[in-house]
N, C-alpha and C positions, 0 to 999 in steps of 0.2 A: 504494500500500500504506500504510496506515492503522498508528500502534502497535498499534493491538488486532491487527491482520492480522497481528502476526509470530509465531514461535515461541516458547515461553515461556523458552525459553533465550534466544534473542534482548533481550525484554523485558526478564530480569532483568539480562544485560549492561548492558542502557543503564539500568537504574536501580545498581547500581555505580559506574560511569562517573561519573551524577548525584552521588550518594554521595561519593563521592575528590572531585571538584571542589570541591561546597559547605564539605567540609573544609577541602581544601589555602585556598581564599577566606577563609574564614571565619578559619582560623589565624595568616593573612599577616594579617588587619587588619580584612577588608570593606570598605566602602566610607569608611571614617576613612583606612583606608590611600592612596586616590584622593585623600583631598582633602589630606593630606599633601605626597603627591608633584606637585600641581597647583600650592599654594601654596608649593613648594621651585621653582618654574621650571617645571613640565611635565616630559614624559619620564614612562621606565617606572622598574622593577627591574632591573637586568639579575640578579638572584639569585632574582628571582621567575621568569621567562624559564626558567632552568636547573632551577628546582622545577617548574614546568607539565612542562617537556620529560621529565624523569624520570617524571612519571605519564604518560606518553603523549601529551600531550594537542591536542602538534602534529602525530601522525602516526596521528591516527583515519582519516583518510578516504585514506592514503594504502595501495595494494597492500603485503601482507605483504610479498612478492618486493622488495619496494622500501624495506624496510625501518620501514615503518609498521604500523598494528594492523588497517587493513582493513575496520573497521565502518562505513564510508559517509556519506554525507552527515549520516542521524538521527543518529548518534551527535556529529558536528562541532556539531549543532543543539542539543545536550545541553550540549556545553563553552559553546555560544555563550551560550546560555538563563543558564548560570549568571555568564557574563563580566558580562550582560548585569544580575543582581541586583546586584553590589558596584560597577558600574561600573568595571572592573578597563581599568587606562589600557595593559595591555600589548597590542602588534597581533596579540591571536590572530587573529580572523578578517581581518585581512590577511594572516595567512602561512597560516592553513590554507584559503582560498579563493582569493586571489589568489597570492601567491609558488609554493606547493605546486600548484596545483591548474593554473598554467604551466607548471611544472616536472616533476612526474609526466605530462603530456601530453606535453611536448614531446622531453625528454631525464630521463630517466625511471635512468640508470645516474649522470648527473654525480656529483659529489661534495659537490655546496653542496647535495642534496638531504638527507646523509642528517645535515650541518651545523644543516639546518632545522630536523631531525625532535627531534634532540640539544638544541638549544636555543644552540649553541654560533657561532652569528649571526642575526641579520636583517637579512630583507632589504623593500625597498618597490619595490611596480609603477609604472612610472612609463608610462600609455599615454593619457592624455587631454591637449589642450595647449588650450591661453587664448586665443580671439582680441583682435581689439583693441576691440571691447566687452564685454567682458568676460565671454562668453558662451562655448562649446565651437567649438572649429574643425578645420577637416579637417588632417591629419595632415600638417606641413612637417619634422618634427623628422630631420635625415637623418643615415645609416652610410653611410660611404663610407671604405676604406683603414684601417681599424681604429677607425674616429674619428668623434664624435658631434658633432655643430654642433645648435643649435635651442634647445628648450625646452620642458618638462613642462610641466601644470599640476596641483592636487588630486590630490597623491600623498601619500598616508594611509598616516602612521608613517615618512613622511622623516625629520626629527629625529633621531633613535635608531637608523637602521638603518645597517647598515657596507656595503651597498652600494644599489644600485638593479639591478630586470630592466627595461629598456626595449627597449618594442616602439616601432622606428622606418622609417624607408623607406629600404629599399636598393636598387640598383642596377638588383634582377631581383624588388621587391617586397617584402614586409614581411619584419622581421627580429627578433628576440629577442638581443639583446645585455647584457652586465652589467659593471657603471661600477661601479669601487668610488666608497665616499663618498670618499675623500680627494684623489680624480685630479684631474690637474692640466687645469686651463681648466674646473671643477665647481663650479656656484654652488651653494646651496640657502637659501632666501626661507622663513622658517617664517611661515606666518600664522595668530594665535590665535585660535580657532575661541571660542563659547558657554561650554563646556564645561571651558576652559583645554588643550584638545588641537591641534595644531596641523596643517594643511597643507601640504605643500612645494611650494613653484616652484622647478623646477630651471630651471639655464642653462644649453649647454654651448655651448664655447668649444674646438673642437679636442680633447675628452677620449677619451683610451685608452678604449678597451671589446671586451671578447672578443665573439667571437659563437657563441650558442645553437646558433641555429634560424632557420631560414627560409622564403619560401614562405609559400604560402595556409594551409600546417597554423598559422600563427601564427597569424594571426586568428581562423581555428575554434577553435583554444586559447584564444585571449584572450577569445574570445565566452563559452566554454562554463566560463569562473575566473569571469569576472563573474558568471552566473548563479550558480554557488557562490557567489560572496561575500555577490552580495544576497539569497538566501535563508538564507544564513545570519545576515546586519546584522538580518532579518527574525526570524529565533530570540532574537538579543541584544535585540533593542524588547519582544519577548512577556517575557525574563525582568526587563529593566526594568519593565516594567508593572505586573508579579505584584509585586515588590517595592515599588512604587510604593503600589499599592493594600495591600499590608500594615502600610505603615508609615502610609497613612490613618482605617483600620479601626483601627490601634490611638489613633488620635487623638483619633479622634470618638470613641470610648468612655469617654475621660480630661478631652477637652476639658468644661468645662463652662457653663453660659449656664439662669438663673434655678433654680440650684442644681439643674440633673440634666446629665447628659453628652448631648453633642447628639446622639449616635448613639442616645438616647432617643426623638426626634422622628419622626415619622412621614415627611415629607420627606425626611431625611437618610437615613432607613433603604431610601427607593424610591432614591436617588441610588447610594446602594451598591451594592445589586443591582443594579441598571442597570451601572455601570464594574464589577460582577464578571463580569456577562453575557457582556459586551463583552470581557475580560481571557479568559476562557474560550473564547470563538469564535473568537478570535486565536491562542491556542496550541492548540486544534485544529486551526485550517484551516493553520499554518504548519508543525506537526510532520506532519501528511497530505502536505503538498507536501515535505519532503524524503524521507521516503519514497516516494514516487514518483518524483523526480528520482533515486534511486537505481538504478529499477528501468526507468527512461527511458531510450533511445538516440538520439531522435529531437531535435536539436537546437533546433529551435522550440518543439516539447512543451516541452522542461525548461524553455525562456528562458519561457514560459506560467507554468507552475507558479511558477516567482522572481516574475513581477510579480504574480502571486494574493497570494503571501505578503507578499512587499512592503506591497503595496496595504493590506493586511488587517490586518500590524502595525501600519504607520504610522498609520493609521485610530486603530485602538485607544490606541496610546501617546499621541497627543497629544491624545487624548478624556482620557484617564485622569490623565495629569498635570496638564493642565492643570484638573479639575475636583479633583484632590489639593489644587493650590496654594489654590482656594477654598476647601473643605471645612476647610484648616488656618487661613482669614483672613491677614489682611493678614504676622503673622510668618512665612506660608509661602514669601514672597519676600526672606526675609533670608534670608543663606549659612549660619548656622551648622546651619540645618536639612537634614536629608539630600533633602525630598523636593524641596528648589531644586535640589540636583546631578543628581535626577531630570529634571528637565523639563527645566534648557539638554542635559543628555546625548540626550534623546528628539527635540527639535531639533535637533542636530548631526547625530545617526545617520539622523535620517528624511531628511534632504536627501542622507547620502550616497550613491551608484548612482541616486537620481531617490527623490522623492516619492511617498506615495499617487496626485496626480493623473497624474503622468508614468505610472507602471505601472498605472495604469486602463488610460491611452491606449494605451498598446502592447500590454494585454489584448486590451481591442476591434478592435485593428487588427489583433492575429491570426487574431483568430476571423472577421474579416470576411472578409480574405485567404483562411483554410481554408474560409469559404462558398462564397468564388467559386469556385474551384476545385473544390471537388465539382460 
C-alpha cells in the first residue's frame, strides 16, 4: 500500500504527525542543536526525549491496547524522515524499531513498555556480538541462573541508555533478558562513530539480568525489530537526503564563479535534477515499502520490503551527499558547514543493519529462494 493508496483521513494524519515533528525539530534547535550536543561529548537531550514522548512520537507504531497511537510503520517513517533532516542524535529509531518493536512482540503488558512510550527511559538492543576478526559471529553470549557472561557488539545508543534488552543463549534456547546499565560485572566500550555518535561493546562478567522471553518466539521477534529498524534507518537517509539536497540548491544559487551563481550553468542545473530524481525515487520507493510492511504478515515478504528500502536509501544518500560536498567545493568538507554533518551522518547510518550492497544481496537471494520453490 502506497500513501496515495490510503484514506484521506489516513493521509492527513500523517501529514500532522509531519507537521508536530518538523516543529517540535525545528524549535529544539535543528541541526545546530546536533552539533552542539556532539561537540559537548556526544549523547542526546534527555529533555528532548520527554518533548518527542509527549507528542507521541515513541508510541506510533505501537497497539492503542498497548498504550501507543497505533499508526504503523508509515507513520514511524514520518518521525524517522524528519529525525533524519536535523540529524536529531536522540535513539528514536532504536527504540521505536528495535527496543519497542521486541517488546510489543514479545511481552506486550510489561511495564518498561509503557516507560518507553513516556519517554521516561531508554533502553539499547544488544543482539549482535564481534568475532575475533572483527567481523559478526555466531551467538556465545550466555543466560544461565539469572546471569549474563559474554559480550555485545554494535549496540546503537548504548551511551545514554539506562538499561540494555539482550537477546542471549539459554539453556533451552534463545532468551530476551534486560541488564540495567549500572549492574554489576557490566562493561560498556563506546566507540566514536563519523558522525560523533557512538557504538557500545558491552562485557558481561556475571551480570544480574531479569528475563523476558524465550524460545524460538525470540528470534522471530528479533528478526521481525530489525526489519522495522532498517526500514525505518531507511526513512531517516530519504529525510537526510531531502535536506541534504536543500541546503545544496540553496548554495549553488548564492554561490558564485565569473560573476553569476553556479546554479546559472547549464551543468550544474543537469546535476541537480539528476540528485533530485534520485532524492524522489528514494522516498517513494521507501514510504511504499513501509506501507506494505504494515499491511504484511508474511515474515520474509516484510524482511524483502526492508532490504528494497535499504538498498534504495542508501543508494541515494551517498549519491546525494557526496555530490553536495562537490557542488559546495572544497569549504564543503570543513565542519562548520551543515552539509559535512550531512555526509559523515549518511555514512554512519548507511552501514548501520548492512549497506546498499548487503540488502541487494539478500534481495536477490530471496527472490531466488521464492523461485525455487515455486
Amino acid at each position: 500500500m502506497t500513501q496515495t493508496d490510503m484514506q484521506p483521513s489516513d493521509q492527513q494524519d500523517l501529514r500532522m504527525l509531519r507537521e508536530s515533528a518538523r516543529t517540535l525539530f525545528e524549535r529544539a534547535g535543528g541541526s545546530g542543536r546536533s552539533r552542539k550536543l556532539r561537540d559537548a561529548g556526544g549523547g542526546w537531550d534527555a529533555g528532548m526525549i520527554r518533548e518527542m514522548a509527549e507528542a507521541g512520537i515513541f508510541g506510533v507504531t505501537v497497539p492503542e491496547e498497548n498504550g501507543g497511537l497505533g499508526m504503523g510503520l508509515a507513520a514511524g517513517g514520518v518521525i524517522a524522515e524528519e529525525v533524519g533532516r536535523v540529524i536529531a542524535p536522540e535513539p528514536v529509531v532504536v527504540t521505536v524499531g528495535l527496543s519497542l518493536g521486541l517488546l510489543r512482540r514479545l511481552c506486550p503488558d510489561h511495564a518498561m513498555m509503557e516507560q518507553l512510550v513516556e519517554g521516561a527511559t531508554v533502553l539499547a538492543v544488544a543482539w549482535q556480538e564481534r568475532g575475533p576478526n572483527g567481523g559478526p559471529a555466531e551467538p556465545s553470549c550466555r543466560y544461565a541462573d539469572g546471569k549474563l557472561t559474554g559480550s555485545k557488539g554494535w549496540v546503537a545508543g548504548a551511551g545514554g541508555a539506562r538499561g540494555f534488552l539482550v537477546v542471549a543463549e539459554g539453556d533451552a534456547g534463545p532468551v530476551l533478558v534486560l541488564a540495567e546499565a549500572g549492574a554489576d560485572g557490566l562493561s560498556v566500550e563506546e566507540r566514536r562513530q563519523a558522525d560523533g555518535s557512538a557504538m557500545g561493546e558491552l562485557s558481561f562478567s556475571g551480570t544480574p539480568a531479569g528475563e523476558l522471553a524465550s524460545g524460538g518466539a525470540v528470534r522471530a521477534a528479533l528478526a521481525e525489530a530489525v526489519n522495522d529498524a532498517t526500514a525505518l534507518a531507511a526513512a531517516e537517509l530519504v529525510g537526510l537526503s531531502e535536506r541534504a539536497f536543500e541546503i545544496t540548491l540553496d548554495y549553488i544559487k548564492t554561490r558564485e564563479q565569473f560573476d553569476k551563481p553556479i546554479g546559472s550553468f547549464q551543468v550544474i542545473q543537469h546535476r541537480a535534477v539528476d540528485l533530485n530524481v534520485m532524492c524522489e525515487v528514494a522516498q517513494s520507493g521507501v514510504r511504499e515499502a513501509l506501507g506494505l510492511m504494515d499491511r504484511e504478515t508474511d515474515p520474509k515478504a516484510r524482511a524483502r520490503l526492508a532490504s528494497r528500502a535499504k538498498a534504495r536509501a542508501v543508494t541515494a544518500a551517498k549519491k546525494i551527499t557526496r555530490d553536495a560536498i562537490q557542488l559546495h567545493g572544497a569549504v564543503g568538507y570543513t565542519d562548520e558547514f551543515e552539509i559535512a554533518l550531512s555526509l559523515n551522518r549518511a555514512l554512519v547510518l548507511s552501514a548501520w543493519l548492512g549497506d546498499d550492497a548487503y540488502h541487494r544481496r539478500l534481495w536477490f537471494e530471496a527472490r531466488e529462494e521464492e523461485g525455487a520453490a515455486q
